[in-house]
C-alpha positions as CSV (number, residue, x, y, z in Angstrom):
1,X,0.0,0.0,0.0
2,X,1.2,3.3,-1.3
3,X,0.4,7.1,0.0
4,X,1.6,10.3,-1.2
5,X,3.2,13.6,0.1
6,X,2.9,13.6,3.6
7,X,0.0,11.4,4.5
8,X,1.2,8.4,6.5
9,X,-0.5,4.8,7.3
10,X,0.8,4.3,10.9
11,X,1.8,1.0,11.7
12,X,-1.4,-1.3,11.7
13,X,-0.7,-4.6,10.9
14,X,3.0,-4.8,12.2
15,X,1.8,-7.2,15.0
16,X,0.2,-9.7,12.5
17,X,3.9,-10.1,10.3
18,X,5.6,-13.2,10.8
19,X,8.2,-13.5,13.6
20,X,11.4,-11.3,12.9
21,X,9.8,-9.2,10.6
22,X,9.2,-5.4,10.9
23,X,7.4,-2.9,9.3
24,X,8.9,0.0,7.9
25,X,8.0,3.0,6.0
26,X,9.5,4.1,2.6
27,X,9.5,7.4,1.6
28,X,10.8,8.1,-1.5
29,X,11.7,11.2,-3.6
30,X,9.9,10.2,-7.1
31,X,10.1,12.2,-10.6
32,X,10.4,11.4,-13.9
33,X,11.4,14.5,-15.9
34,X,9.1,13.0,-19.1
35,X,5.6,13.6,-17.1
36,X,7.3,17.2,-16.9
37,X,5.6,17.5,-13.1
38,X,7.6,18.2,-10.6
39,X,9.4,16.0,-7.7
40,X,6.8,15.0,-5.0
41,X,7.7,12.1,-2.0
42,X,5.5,8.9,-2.2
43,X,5.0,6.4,0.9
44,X,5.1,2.3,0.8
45,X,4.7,0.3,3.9
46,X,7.1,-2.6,3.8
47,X,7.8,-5.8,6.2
48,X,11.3,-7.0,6.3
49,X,13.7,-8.2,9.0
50,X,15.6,-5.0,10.4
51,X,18.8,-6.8,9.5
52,X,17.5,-6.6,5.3
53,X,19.0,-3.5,3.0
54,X,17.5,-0.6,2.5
55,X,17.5,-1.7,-0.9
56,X,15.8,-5.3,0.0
57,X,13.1,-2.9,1.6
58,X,12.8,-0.2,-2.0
59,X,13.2,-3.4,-4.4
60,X,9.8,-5.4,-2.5
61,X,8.5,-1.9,-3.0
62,X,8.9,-1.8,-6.7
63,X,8.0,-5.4,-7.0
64,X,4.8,-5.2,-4.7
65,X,3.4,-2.1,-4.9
66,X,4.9,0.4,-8.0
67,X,7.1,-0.8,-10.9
68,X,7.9,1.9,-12.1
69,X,10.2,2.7,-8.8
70,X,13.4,4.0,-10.4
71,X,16.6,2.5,-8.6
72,X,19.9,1.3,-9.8
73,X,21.2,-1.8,-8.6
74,X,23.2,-4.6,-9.7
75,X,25.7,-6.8,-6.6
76,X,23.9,-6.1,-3.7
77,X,27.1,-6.8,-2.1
78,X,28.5,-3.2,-1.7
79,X,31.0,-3.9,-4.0
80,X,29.9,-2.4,-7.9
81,X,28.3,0.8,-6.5
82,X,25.6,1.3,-8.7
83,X,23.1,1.6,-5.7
84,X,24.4,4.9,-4.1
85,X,21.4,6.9,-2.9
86,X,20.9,9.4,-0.3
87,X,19.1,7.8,3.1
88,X,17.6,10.6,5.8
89,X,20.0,13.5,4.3
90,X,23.3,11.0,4.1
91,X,25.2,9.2,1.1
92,X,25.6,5.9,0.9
93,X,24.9,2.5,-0.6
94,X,21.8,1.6,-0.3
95,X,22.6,-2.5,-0.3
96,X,25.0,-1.8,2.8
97,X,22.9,0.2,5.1
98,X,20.6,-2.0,7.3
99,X,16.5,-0.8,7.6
100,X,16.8,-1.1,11.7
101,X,20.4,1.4,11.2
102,X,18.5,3.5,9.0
103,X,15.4,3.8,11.2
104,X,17.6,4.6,14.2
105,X,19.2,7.5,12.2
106,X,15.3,8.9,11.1
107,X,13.9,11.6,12.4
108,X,10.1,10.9,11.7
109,X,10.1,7.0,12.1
110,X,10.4,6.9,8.5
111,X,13.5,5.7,6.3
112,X,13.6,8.9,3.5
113,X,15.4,7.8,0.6
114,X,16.5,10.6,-2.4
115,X,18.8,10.4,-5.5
116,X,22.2,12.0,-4.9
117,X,23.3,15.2,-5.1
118,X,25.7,17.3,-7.7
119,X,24.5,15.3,-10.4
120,X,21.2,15.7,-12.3
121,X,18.2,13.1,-11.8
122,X,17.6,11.1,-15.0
123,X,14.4,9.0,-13.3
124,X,13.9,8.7,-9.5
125,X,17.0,7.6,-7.0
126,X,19.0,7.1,-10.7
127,X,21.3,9.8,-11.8
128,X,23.2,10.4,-14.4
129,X,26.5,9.4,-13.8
130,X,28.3,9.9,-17.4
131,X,27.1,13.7,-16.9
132,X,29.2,14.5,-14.3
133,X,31.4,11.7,-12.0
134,X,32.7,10.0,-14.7
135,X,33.4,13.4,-17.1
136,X,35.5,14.0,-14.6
137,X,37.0,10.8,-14.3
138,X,38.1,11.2,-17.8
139,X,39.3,14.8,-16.6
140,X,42.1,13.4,-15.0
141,X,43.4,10.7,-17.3
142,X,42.7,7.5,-15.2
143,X,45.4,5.1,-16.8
144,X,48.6,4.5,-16.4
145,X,51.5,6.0,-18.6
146,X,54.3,4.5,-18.1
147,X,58.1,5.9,-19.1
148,X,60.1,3.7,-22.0
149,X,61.1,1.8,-23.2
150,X,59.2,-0.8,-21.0
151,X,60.3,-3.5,-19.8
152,X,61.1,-7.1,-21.9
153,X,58.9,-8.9,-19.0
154,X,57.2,-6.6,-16.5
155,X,57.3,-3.7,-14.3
156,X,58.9,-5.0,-10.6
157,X,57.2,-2.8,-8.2
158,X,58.7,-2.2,-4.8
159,X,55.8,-3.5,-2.0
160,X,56.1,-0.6,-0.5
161,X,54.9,1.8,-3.1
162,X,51.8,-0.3,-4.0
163,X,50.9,-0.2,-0.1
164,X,50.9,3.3,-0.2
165,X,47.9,3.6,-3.3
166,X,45.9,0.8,-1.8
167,X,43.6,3.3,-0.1
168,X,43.0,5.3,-3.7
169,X,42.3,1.9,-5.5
170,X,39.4,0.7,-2.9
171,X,37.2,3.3,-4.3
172,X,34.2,1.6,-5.9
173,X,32.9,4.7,-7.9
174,X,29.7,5.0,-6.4
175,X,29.8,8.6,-6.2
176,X,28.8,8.9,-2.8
177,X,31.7,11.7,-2.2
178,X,30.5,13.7,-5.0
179,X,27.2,13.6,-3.6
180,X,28.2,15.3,-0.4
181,X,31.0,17.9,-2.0
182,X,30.0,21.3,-0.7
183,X,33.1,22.5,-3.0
184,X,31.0,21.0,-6.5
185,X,27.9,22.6,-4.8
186,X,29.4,26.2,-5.2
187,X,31.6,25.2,-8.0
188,X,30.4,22.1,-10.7
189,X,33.3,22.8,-12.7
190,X,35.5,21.2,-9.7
191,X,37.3,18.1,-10.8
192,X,35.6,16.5,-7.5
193,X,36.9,14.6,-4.7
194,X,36.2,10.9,-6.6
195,X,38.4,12.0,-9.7
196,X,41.3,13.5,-7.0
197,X,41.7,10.5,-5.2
198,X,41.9,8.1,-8.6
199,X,44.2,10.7,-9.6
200,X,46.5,10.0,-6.6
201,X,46.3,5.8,-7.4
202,X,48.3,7.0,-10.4
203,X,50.8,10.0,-9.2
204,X,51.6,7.2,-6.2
205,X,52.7,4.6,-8.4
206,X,56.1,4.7,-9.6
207,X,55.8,2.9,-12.3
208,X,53.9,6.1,-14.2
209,X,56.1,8.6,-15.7
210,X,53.7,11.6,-15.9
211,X,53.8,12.7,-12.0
212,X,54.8,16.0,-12.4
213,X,52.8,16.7,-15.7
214,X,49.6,15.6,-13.7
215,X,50.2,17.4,-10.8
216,X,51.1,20.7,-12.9
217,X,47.7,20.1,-14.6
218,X,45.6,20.3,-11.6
219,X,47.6,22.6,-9.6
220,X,47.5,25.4,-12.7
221,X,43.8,24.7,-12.8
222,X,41.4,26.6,-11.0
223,X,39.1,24.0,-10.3
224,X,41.6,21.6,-9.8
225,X,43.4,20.2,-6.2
226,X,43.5,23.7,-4.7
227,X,39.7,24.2,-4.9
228,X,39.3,21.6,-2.0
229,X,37.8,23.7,1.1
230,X,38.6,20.8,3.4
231,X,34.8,20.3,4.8
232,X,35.8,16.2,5.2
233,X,31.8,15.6,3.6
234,X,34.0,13.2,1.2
235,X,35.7,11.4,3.6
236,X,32.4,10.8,5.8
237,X,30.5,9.7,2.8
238,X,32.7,6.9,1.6
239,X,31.7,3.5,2.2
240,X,35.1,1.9,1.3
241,X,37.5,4.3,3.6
242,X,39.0,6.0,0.5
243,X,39.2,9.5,2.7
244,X,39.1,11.4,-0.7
245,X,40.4,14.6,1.0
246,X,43.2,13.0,2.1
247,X,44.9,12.4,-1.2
248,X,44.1,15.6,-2.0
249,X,46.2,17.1,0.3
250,X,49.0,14.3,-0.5
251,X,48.6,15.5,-3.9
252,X,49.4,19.0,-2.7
253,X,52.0,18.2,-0.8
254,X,53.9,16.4,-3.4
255,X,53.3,18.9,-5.8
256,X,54.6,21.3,-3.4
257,X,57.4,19.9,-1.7
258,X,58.3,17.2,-4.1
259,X,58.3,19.1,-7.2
260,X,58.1,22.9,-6.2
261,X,54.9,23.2,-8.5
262,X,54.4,27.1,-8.2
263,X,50.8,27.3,-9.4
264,X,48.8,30.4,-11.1
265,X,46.6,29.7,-7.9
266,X,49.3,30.4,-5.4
267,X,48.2,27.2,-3.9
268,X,52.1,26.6,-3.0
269,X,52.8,30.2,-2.1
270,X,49.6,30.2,-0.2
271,X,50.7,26.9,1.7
272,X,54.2,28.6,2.5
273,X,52.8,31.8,3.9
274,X,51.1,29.9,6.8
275,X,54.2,27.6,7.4
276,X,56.3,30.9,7.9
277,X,53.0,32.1,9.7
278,X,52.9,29.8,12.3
279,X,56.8,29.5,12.9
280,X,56.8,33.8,13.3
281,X,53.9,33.7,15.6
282,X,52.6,30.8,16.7
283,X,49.4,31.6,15.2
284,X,47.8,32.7,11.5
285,X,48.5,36.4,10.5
286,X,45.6,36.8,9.0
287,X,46.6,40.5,8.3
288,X,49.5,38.7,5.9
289,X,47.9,35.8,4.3
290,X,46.7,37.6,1.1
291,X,50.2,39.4,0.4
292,X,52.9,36.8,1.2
293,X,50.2,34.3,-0.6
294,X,50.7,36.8,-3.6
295,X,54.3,37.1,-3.5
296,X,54.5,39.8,-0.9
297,X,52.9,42.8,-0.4
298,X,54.9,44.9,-3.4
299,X,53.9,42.0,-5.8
300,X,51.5,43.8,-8.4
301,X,48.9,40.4,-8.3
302,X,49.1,40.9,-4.4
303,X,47.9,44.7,-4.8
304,X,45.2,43.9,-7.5
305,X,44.0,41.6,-4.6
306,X,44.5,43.4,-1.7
307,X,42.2,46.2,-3.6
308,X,39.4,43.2,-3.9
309,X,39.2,42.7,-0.6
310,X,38.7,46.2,0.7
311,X,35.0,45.7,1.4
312,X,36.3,42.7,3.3
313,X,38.3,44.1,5.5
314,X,36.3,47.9,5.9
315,X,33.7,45.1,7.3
316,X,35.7,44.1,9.4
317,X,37.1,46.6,10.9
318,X,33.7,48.9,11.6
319,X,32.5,45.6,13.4
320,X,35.6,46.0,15.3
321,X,36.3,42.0,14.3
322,X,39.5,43.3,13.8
323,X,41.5,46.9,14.7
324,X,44.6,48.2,13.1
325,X,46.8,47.6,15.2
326,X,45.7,43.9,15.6
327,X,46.5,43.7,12.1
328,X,50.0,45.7,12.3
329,X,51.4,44.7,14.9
330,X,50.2,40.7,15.0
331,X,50.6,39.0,18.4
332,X,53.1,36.0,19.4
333,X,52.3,33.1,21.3
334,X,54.3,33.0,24.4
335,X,55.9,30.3,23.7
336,X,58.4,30.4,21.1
337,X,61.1,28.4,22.2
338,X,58.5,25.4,21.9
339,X,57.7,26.2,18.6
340,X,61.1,26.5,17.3
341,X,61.9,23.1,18.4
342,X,58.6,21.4,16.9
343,X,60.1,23.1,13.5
344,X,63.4,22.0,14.2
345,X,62.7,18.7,14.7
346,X,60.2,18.2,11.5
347,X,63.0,20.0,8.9
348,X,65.7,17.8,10.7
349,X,63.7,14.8,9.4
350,X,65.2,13.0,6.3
351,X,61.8,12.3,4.9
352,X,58.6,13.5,4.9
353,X,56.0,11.1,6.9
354,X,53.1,9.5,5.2
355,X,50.5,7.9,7.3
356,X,48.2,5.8,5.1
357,X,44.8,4.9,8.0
358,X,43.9,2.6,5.2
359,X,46.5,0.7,6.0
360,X,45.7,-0.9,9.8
361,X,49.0,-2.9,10.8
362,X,52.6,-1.1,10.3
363,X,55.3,-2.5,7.6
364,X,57.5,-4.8,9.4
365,X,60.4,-3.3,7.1
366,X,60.8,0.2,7.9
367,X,63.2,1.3,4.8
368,X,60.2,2.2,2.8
369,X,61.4,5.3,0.8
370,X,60.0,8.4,2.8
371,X,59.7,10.7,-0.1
372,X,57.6,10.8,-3.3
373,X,60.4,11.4,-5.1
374,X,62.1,8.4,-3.4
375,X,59.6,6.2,-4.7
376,X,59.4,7.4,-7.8
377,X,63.3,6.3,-8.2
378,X,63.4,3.4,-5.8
379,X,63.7,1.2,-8.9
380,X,66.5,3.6,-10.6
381,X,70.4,2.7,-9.3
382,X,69.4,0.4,-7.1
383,X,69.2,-4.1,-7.4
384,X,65.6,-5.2,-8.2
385,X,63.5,-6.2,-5.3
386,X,63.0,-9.3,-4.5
387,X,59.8,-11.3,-4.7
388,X,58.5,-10.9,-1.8
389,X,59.2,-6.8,-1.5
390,X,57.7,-6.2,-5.1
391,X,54.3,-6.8,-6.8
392,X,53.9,-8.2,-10.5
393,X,51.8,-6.5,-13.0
394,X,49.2,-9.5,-12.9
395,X,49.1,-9.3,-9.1
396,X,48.6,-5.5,-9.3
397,X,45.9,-5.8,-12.1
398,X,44.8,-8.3,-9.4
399,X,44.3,-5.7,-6.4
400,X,42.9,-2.9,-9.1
401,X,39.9,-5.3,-10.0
């Protein structure tokens, strides 16, 4: 039994279902842009064990009540994402989120299931994906290119190195982060935290040639790595751990500190200006951030700025948020000494630390190359690895499937 809108059935008849079964209640976003109405929620009443899928619950739905319930599905097994939806206001796969966990996150006592977001409806909880995720997929060149001439066998690649992408190549492509990016709300022409983090599967492995002409790519880009704000949506959203966000800032860091990418977008400047920030003060000069990001305050692009953000700051300073001599003469924390020896210690380091939470147990071996550029040449002047430190092509072909 169906309703629309608003109206609800209540609960009669839940005492009459068969032992371990529940009823629940549907509510689903429904349009089909070919009847040209608009959007409207429609109701079905199903009994399932709480332990069932939310999509076990839409697909007795759409074979009981409606057929013409639009839903994309195809393992069931959270593993081909073709069944991301959102459910009550949050992504996910709708074959790995249980109806009692999704009842104990509702609001209203009913389960509200709507298509994702950032990408346009084609029928239903179905969107188009070709529109948008995987455009942007194709943005960023998702193969490998490898340097020549190659190899008379196969590629010998240290363990190591393949440990460090395993996060980036657990991504299903279900979507579910570019569902929840506030960044491609405000900006669709963002390349998107799903096409970021396959972009970092292939600047990770050595066995690619074209790091630094990737990297360069999407630093020059406006709407490329530097357009992140860091809101962590992505890395809540993803079923498989993948923290998209995360190898977006490793891709910034490389391109940074591993090849001294300075960007049109002064994404490295900009990244410099709070290092230096913090080590001066302790704390963010705000006052400084838009000059030193520009190449100091005589730079012409850091005056063009500076004039842009006059309404900004005469704001600011006639709600006395901040007073000139706030921004003059910027305060120090008290303790430098501290601070000096937390800087000390990091530039003293040989490497750069990675951590990989993907990754649950630590590498017995701990001469894994530090550096992106390390692992980029840990094949180059060096013996090959032996088998048990290096992955063939077949088993890396293995772990990408």
């Amino acid at each position: 039994m169906s309703t629309i809108d608003h109206t609800t059935n209540g609960t009669t008849g839940a005492d009459d279902a068969p032992e371990g079964i529940e009823q629940f209640t549907l509510r689903l976003r429904r349009y089909d842009p070919e009847s040209g109405e608009a959007a409207y929620y429609e109701e079905f009443e199903i009994e399932l064990e709480p332990h069932r899928s939310v999509l076990d619950g839409i697909l007795q739905a759409k074979a009981q009540e409606d057929g013409s319930i639009g839903i994309r599905c195809s393992c069931r097994a959270a593993i081909c994402g073709s069944c991301g939806t959102r459910i009550n206001g949050q992504p996910g796969l709708a074959c790995h989120t249980h109806l009692s966990e999704a009842m104990a996150r509702s609001k209203d006592g009913k389960i509200t299931v709507e298509p994702m977001g950032n990408m346009p409806v084609i029928k239903d909880l179905i969107v188009d994906m070709d529109a948008v995720h995987w455009k942007k997929q194709a943005r960023v060149t998702p193969w490998l290119l490898p340097s020549e001439p190659l190899p008379e066998r196969e590629h010998i690649v240290p363990r190591e190195s393949m440990v460090d992408v395993t996060q980036s190549m657990a991504c299903i492509q279900c979507g579910a982060c570019v569902s929840d990016c506030l960044s491609m709300e405000i900006d669709p022409l963002f390349v998107g935290p799903a096409a970021l983090a396959k972009t970092y599967r292939f600047v990770g492995d050595p066995r690619d040639s074209r790091h630094a002409e990737r990297l360069s790519n999407l630093a020059e880009d406006p709407h490329g790595i530097y357009a992140c704000t860091h809101c962590f949506k992505c890395v809540e959203a993803c079923p498989k751990g993948v923290a998209p966000m995360n190898q977006i800032m490793r891709l910034r860091r490389i391109a940074s500190q591993d090849h001294h990418i300075v960007d049109r977008n002064n994404g490295e400047r900009h990244e410099m200006a709070i290092v230096n920030s913090v080590k001066r003060y302790g704390t963010l000069n705000e006052a400084k951030m838009v000059p030193d990001s520009y190449g100091g305050p005589l730079h012409p692009a850091a005056a063009k700025e500076l004039l842009s953000s006059l309404p900004v700051i005469t704001t600011a300073l006639l709600r006395r948020k901040v007073t000139p001599k706030s921004a003059l003469f910027h305060h120090k924390l008290p303790d430098q000494d501290q601070i000096k020896r937390i800087y000390r210690e990091v530039g003293e380091r040989e490497g750069r630390l990675e951590f990989n939470l993907y990754v649950e147990q630590p590498d017995e071996d701990d001469t894994a190359p530090t550096s992106h550029a390390e692992r980029a040449g840990a094949d180059e002047g060096s013996a090959s690895p032996t088998p048990s430190k290096g992955l063939t092509e077949a088993e890396t072909a293995q772990k990408d499937a």
